[in-house]
C-alpha positions in Angstrom: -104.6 -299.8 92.7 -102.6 -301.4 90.1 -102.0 -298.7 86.9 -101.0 -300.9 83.5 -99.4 -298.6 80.7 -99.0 -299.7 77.5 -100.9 -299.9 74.1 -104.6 -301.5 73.9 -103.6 -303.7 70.9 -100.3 -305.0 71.8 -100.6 -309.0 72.3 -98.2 -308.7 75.5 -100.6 -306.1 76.8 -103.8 -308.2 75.9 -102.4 -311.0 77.8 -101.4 -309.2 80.7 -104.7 -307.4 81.0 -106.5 -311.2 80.8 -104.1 -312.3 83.7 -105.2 -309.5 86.0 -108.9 -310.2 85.2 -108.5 -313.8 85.8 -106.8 -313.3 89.4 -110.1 -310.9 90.3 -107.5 -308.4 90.3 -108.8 -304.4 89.5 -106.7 -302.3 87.4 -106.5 -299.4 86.0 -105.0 -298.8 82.3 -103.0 -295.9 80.7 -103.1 -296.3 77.2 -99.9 -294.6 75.6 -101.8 -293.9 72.2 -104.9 -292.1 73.9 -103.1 -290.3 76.8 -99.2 -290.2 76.3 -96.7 -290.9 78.1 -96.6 -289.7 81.4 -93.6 -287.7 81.5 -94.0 -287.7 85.6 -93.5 -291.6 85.2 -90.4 -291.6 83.4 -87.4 -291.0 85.6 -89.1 -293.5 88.3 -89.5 -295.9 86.1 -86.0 -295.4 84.6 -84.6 -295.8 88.0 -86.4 -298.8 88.9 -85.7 -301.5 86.0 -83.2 -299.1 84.0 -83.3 -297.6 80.4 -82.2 -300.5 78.8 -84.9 -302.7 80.3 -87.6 -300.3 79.1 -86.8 -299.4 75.8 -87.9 -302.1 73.6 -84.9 -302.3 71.0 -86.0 -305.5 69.6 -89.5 -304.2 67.8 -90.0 -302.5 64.8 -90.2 -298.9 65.9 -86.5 -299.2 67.0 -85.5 -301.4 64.0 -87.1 -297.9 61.8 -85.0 -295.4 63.6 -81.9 -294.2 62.4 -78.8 -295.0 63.7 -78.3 -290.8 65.0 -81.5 -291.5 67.0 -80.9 -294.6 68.8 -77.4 -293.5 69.9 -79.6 -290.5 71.3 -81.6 -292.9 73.9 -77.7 -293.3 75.5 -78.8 -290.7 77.7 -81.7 -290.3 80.0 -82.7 -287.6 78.7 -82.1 -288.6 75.0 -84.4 -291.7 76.4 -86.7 -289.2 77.5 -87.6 -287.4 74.2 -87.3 -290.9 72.0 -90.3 -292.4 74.2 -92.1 -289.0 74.3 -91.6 -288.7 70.6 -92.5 -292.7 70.0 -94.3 -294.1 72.5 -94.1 -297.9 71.1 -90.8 -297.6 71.9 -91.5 -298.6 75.5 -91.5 -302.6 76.2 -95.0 -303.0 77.2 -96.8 -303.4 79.8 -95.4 -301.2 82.4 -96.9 -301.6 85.6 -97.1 -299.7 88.7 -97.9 -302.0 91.6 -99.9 -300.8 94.6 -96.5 -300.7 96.8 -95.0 -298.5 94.5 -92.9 -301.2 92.6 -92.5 -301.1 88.7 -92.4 -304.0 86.2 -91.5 -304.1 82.3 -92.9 -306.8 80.2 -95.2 -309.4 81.1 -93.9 -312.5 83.7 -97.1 -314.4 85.2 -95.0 -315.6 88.3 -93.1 -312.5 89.0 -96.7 -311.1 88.7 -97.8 -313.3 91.2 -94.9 -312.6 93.8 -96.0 -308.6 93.2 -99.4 -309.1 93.9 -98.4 -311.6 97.2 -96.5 -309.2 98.4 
């Protein structure tokens, strides 16, 4: 089963979600705001595309932090409590493929090779 994690009103998340639908593909979704971040998740995910890759630092929640704070998500475990304390942090969607792969972001034709695979 293919889990998406992210936040129900993000446009990258809506899009994402509309791609799965349209390739007949079932999902399941994790929605940040509702359930949290799933603290389990994080050092996978961190392992598999990196803390830079997943920590948005081009929206607004990062642009709002203070410069004390963002040095703090140097660290994994500095990452850790920023996207525990702000979940939008996080570049959305994450996905967890059935094969155990993770993606960040939304990329139709990487999407494609994940689901060929």
């Amino acid at each position: 089963m293919i889990t998406i994690y992210g936040i129900p009103n993000c446009d990258t998340v809506k899009k994402a979600r509309a791609w799965l639908t349209e390739q007949g593909l079932a999902y399941t979704f994790h929605d940040f705001k509702k359930q949290g971040v799933p603290l389990d998740k994080l050092p996978s995910w961190g392992k598999a595309v990196g803390l830079d890759r997943l920590l948005n630092r081009q929206g607004t929640t990062w642009r709002k932090l203070d410069a004390t704070t963002q040095a703090s998500a140097g660290t994994p475990q500095g990452a850790q409590a920023l996207v525990l304390a702000n979940p939008s942090i996080i570049k959305r969607p994450v996905v967890q493929w059935p094969r155990g792969d993770v993606t960040v972001g939304f990329d139709a034709s990487r999407w494609a090779e994940m689901i060929a695979k």
